[in-house]
Structures are given as structure tokens and as C-alpha cells.
C-alpha positions in Angstrom: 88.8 -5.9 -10.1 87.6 -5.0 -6.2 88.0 -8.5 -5.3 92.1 -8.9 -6.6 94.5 -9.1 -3.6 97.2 -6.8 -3.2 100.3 -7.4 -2.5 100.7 -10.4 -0.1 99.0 -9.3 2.4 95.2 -10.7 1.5 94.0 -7.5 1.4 90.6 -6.7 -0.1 86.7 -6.3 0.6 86.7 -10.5 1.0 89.9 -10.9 2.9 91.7 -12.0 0.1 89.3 -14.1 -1.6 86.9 -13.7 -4.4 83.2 -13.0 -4.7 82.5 -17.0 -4.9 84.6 -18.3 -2.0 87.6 -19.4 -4.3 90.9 -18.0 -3.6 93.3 -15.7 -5.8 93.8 -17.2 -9.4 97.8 -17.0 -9.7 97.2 -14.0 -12.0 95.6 -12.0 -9.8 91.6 -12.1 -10.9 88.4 -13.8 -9.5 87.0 -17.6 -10.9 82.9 -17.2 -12.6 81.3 -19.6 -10.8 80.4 -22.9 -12.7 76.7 -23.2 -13.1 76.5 -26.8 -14.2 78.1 -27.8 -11.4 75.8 -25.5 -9.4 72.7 -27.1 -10.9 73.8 -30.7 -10.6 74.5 -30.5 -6.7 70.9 -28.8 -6.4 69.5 -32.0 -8.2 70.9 -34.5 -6.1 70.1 -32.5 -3.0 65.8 -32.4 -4.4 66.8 -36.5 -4.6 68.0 -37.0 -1.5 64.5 -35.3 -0.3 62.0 -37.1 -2.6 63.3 -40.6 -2.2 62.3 -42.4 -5.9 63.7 -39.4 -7.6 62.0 -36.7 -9.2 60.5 -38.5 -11.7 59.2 -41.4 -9.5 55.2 -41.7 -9.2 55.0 -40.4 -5.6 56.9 -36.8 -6.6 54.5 -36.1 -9.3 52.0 -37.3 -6.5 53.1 -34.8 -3.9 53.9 -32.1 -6.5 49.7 -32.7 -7.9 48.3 -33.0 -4.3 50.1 -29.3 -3.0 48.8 -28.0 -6.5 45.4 -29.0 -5.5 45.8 -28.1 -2.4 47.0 -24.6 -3.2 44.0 -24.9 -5.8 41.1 -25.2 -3.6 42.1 -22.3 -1.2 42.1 -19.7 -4.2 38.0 -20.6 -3.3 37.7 -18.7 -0.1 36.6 -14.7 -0.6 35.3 -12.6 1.9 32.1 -10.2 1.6 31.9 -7.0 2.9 28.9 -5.9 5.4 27.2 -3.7 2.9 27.3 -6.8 -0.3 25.8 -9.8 -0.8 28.2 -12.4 -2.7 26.4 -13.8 -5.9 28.0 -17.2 -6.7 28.3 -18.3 -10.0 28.6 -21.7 -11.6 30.1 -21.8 -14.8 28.3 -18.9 -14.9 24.6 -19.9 -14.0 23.5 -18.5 -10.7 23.4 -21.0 -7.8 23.0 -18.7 -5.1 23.7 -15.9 -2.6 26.3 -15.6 0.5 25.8 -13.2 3.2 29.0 -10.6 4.7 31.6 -12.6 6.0 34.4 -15.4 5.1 32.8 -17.8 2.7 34.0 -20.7 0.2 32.8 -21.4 -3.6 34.8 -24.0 -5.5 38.0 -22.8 -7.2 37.7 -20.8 -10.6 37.0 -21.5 -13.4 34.0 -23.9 -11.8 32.7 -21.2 -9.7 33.0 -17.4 -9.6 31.3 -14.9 -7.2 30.4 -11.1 -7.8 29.9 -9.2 -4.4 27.4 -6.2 -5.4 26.8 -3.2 -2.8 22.9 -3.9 -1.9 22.8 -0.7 0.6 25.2 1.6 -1.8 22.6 4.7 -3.0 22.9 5.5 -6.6 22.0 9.0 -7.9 21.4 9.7 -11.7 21.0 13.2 -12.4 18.4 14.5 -15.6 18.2 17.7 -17.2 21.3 18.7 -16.1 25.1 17.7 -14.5 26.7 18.5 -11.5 29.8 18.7 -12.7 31.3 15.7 -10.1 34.0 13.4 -11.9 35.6 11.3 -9.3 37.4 13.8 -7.5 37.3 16.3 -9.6 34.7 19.0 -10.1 33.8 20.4 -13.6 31.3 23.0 -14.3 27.8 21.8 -14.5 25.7 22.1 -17.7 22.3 21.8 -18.9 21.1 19.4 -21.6 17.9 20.7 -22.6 17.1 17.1 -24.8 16.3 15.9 -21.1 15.1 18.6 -19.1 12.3 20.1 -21.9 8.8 18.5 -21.3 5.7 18.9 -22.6 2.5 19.8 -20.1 -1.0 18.5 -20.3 -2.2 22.6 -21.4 0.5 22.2 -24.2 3.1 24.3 -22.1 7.0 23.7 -22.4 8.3 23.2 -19.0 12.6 23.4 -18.2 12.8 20.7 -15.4 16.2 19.3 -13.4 15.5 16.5 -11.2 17.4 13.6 -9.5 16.5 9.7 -8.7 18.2 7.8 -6.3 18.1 4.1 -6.2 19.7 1.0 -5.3 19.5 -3.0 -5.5 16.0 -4.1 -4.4 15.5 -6.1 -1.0 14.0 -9.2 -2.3 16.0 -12.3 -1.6 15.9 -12.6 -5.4 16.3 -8.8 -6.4 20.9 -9.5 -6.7 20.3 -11.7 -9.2 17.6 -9.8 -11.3 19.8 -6.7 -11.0 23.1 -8.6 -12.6 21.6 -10.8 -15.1 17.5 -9.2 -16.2 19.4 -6.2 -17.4 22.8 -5.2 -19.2 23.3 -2.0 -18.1 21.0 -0.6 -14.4 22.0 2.8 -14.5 21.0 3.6 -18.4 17.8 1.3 -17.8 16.9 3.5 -14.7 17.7 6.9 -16.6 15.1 5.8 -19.3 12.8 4.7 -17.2 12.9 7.9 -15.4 13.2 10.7 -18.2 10.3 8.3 -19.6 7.9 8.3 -16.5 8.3 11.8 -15.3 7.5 13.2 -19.1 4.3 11.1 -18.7 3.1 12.2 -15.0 3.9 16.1 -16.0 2.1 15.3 -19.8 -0.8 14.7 -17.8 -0.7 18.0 -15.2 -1.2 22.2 -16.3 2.4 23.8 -16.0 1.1 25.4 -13.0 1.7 22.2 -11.2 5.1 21.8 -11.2 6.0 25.4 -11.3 4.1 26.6 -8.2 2.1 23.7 -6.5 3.5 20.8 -4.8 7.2 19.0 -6.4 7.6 16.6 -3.8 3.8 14.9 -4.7 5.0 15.0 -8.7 7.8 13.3 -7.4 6.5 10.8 -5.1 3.9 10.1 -8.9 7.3 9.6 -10.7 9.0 7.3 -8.6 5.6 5.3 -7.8 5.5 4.8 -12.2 9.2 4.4 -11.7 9.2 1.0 -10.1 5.9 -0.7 -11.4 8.1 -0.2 -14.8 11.3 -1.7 -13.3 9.4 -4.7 -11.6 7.6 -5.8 -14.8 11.1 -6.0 -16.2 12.4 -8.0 -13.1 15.4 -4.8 -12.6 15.7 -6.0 -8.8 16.2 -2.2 -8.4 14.3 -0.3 -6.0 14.1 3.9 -6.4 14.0 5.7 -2.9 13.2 9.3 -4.2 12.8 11.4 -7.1 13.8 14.9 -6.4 12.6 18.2 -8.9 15.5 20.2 -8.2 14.5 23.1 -10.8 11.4 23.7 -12.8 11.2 26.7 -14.3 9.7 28.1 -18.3 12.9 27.7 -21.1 14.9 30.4 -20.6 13.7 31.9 -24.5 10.4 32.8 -23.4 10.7 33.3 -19.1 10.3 36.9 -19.8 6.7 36.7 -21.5 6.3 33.9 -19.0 6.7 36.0 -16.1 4.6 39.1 -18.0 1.8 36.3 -18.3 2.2 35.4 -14.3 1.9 39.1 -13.2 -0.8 40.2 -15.6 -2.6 36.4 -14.1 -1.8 37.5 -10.4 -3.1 41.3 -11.1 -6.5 39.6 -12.5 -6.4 37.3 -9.8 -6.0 40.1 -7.3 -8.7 42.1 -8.5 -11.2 38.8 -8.9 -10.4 38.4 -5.3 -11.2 42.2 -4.4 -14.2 42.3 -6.5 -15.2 38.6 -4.4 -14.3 41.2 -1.4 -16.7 43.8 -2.0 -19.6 41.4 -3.0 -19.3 39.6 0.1 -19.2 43.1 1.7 -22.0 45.0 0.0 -24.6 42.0 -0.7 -24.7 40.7 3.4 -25.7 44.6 3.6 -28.6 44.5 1.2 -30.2 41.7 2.1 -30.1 42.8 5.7 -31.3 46.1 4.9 -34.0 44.5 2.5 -34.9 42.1 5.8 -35.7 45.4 7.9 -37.6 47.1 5.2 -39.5 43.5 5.2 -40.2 43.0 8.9 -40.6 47.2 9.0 -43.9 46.6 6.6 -44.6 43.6 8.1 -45.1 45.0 11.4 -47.2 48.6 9.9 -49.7 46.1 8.4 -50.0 44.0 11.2 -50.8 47.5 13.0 -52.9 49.0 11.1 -54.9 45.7 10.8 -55.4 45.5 14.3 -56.1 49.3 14.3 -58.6 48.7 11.6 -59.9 45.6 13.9 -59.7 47.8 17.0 -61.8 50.9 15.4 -64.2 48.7 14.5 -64.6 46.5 17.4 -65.1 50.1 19.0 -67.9 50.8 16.7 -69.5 47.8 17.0 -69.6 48.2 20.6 -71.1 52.0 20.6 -73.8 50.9 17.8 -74.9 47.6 20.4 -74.9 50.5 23.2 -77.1 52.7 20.8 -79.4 50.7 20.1 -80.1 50.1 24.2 -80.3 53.7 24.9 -80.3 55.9 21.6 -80.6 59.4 23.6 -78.0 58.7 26.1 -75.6 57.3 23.5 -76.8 60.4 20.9 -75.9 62.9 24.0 -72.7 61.2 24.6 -71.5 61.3 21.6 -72.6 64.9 21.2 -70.4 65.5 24.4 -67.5 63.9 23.0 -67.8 65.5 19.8 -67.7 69.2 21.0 -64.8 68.3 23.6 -62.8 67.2 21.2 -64.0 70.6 18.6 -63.8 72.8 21.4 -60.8 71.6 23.2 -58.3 73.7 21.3 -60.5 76.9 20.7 -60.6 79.8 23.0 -63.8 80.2 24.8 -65.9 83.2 26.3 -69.2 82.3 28.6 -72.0 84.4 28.5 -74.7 84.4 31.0 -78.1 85.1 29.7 -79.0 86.0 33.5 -76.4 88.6 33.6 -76.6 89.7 30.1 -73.0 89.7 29.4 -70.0 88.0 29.4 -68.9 86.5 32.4 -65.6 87.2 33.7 -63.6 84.2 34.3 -59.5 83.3 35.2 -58.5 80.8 32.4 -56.4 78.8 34.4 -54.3 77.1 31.6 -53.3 80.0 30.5 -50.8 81.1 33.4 -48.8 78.3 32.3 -48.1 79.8 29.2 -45.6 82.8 29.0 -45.6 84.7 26.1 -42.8 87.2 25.1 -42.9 89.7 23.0 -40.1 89.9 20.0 -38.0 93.4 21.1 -38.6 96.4 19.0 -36.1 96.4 16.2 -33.7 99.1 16.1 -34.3 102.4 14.5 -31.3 102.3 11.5 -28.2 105.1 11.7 -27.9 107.5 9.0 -31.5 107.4 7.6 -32.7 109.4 4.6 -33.6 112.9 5.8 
């Protein structure tokens, strides 16, 4: 053994004594400790501690009180800034604690749960990330989610995500831990279930190319009136349409049916073009004829009214002098016959025609077309 002395000389890791104080046996190996012996001198040093004995009335005493003692501190638990302790009584609710050190009585009489009340939960529909904890897997589709029926009888692929978390109502902790067995399955029913009746009730055109976020904001509007006439104490803070989009077996004949919709929409919108082009035209060109024969028959009315007026006035004047009149309008009548005609006095004194210079007849200069040119190589 390490311990046995060599030699005479006390040699060894214990200076020439065993591993339990005792000294070399005469035949050179270590003494096991005695364990009664032990045990006996630990009793009567306990004794000389707890006057009475152990088994007097005040150790039990002392030996119950630091139980209890030790007892009631299991009680204190501390809640962290972003939960709300729930404290339990034999498990009935009592009440709420707010973050910080607090005290219930010791288990089993009272228990506490300390739910995160600003924590935001996400539950994906249609489809999965493909988060695990740390790990990331490949995402996949499940189409028993994400197909939905329209309100023009149209199959529509739709991913979307809800976020939520525990209400803000005093009483909203306690709704949330005992009104429902299990929040996050109640809140992915309720929202596969409310967003199927909002897009049930909308053309397929509405999801696909008009506004998500106001389909959304329906969803998660039908989302809570369902979770607050089951008391959930869970309040949704968005619904999100990541992806809405025809099933992928007919997206081909989808998109053939968009374009051939956007080529008759272009050409409605042309044809729109043209009439709103071509009919301001018209009617102002039917305007101008208007007010054109508006204004001829308002002047030949008053032409009509003038020429008469005019007559009415030479017949008064006609009947006050009849020869005058008669010799004026002779006058007037051969001025105007003779005013154009070329004219040649004759004077019956002279018996012949009587010279005269035509004056208005220097103005005019007459010229006389050039004689044409004989033509080369004539016929002989």
C-alpha cells in the first residue's frame, strides 16, 4: 500500500502514518477506519448542541420551524418586464402580478404562470417557411390551406401570415390560459376560416391585382370579433397576403385569359378614345352648320323686311307725286340697263354720231394674244 512505511525511517506520502491518522500496524498496513465509532461521536456532538436530545419536543420544534421557514421562501418568483404573473390557487385564478419580485404562498397552495403579454406570435397559412428553432428546412406549400374559393366561382392559391399576441385587457391573461386549450391552433382556425369567407365574398380580381393590405385589414377585423365572442384574450395585430396567385395547373390559361382581358380592355379604351375624339368634333361642326343657317335666315328675313320696307316707302312716295316717282324710276331703271352696255350719242342737230372720248375706257388696257408661231417642217 502507498501509505506503509519503509524501513524505519517513517517514510511515506503521510510521514509514516496512515490515511486515517493511526500509526503503522506492526505488520506494516493501514487500520479502516471504524464507522460506528464514527457515528456515535457525531451523535453526541448533535446532543451537546440541541440540549433535550434529538428526540426532545423543542428539536422536532426547531427542525419543523427551519422546514417552514425554508417552506415559505420557495414562494417568492420574479416576473420578467415583458410577462404578467398569473397566480393560481389550487388552481383557480386569484389574480395578476406585475414585472418584478413578488410572493404567492408556497406550492402546492399556490402556483403562478408568467406568460409573455408583448411576445408577437406569427402563424403561417398556405405555406411554411421552413424555420425549426435554429435550423432552416426548405419551405413547402400545403395547398389544403392555401386553395380558396372566390365569390365569381374562381380558385385562388393564397399564402398569408397573422401575427398576434395576448390581449391588453386587465382580464385578457386569464382568458388566454384557461377560455382556450390550445391559442395557436384556435387562431389558425379562426384565420384559415375568416379569410376563406372575406375572399368567398370578392371576384378573384381582388386579391390578385387590387388592394391585399384592405383584404387583410377585413380578415383580421372578422379575426377578432370571432376570438372575443370566445373570450381568447388574444389580440391579432396584422394579417399579411404574402402570395396570391391562380393554382399552378391552370396559371397558364389564367394568364392567356388576363392578356386576351387586357387586349379587350385596351382596345375598349381606344375605341372610348376615338369617340371622345370624333363626337366633340361633330357636334361642334353640327353647332356651326346651326348658327351658319341661323344667321342666313335671320338675313334674308331682314333682307326680305328691308326690300319691302323700301317698297312700301316708294309706293307712299307714288302716290304723292306719280310722274316724278314714274320718271324716277324710269331713270334708275335705264342706269342700271345701260350701265354695262356700250353707248354711241347721236345728235339729231348734227345728223350723225357725235364724237366723244370715253373716259373709262383709258383705264382699261387691252392686249392683244401674240400671233402663234408659223410650225417648222410644214406639208409642202
Amino acid at each position: 500500500m502507498p501509505w506503509n512505511t519503509q524501513g524505519g525511517g517513517g517514510g511515506g506520502p503521510w510521514g509514516g502514518q496512515g490515511p486515517w491518522g493511526r500509526g503503522p500496524s506492526g505488520n506494516g498496513g493501514g487500520t479502516p477506519p471504524d464507522l460506528e465509532e464514527i457515528l456515535r461521536k457525531s451523535q453526541e456532538r448533535f446532543r451537546q448542541v440541541m440540549p433535550g436530545g434529538f428526540g426532545g419536543g423543542r428539536g422536532v420544534a426547531l427542525v419543523a420551524m427551519v422546514g417552514l421557514v425554508l417552506w415559505g421562501l420557495t414562494g417568492f418568483y420574479k416576473v420578467n418586464p415583458d410577462e404578467v404573473g398569473v397566480v393560481l390557487r389550487f388552481g383557480r385564478f386569484v389574480g395578476l402580478t406585475q414585472p418584478g419580485l413578488n410572493y404567492h404562498l408556497p406550492a402546492p397552495i399556490e402556483t403562478v404562470v408568467t406568460p409573455s403579454v408583448t411576445r408577437i406570435n406569427r402563424v403561417e397559412l398556405g405555406y411554411r417557411s421552413g424555420v425549426e428553432g435554429r435550423r432552416s428546412l426548405p419551405g413547402r406549400e400545403t395547398a389544403e390551406e392555401s386553395l380558396m374559393l372566390t365569390g365569381d366561382e374562381n380558385i385562388v392559391d393564397i399564402n398569408f401570415s397573422v401575427f398576434w399576441k395576448i390581449g391588453d385587457k386587465p382580464n385578457d391573461p386569464e382568458k388566454y390560459l384557461f377560455n382556450i386549450r390550445d391559442p395557436e391552433g384556435t387562431v389558425k382556425v379562426i384565420a384559415e376560416s375568416a379569410l376563406r369567407e372575406i375572399i368567398g365574398q370578392l371576384p378573384i380580381r381582388a386579391p390578385l391585382f387590387e388592394n391585399r393590405q384592405a383584404i387583410g385589414d377585413r380578415t383580421r377585423e372578422r379575426m377578432q370579433e370571432l376570438l372575443d365572442a370566445y373570450g381568447a384574450g388574444i389580440k391579432i395585430t396584422q394579417v399579411q397576403l404574402l402570395k396570391a396567385d391562380p393554382p399552378s395547373e391552370v396559371i397558364d390559361a389564367f394568364n392567356d385569359v388576363q392578356r386576351a382581358k387586357a387586349d379587350q380592355e385596351r382596345l375598349r379604351n381606344e375605341a372610348e378614345a376615338y369617340r371622345n375624339d370624333i363626337i366633340p368634333k361633330a357636334r361642334g361642326d353640327s353647332e356651326r352648320i346651326i348658327q351658319e343657317a341661323q344667321a342666313y335666315r335671320e338675313q334674308v328675313v331682314d333682307l326680305a323686311q328691308g326690300e319691302a320696307q323700301r317698297f312700301t316707302k316708294v309706293y307712299q312716295t307714288y302716290k304723292a307725286a306719280p310722274d316724278v316717282t314714274a320718271r324716277r324710276l324710269y331713270i334708275d331703271t335705264l342706269e342700271d340697263v345701260l350701265k354695262g352696255a356700250t353707248k354711241v350719242l347721236i345728235d339729231p342737230q348734227a345728223k350723225g354720231v357725235v364724237p366723244y372720248l370715253p373716259l373709262p375706257e383709258l383705264g382699261k388696257t387691252k392686249t392683244a394674244p401674240a400671233p402663234a408661231a408659223p410650225a417648222q417642217g410644214g406639208a409642202r
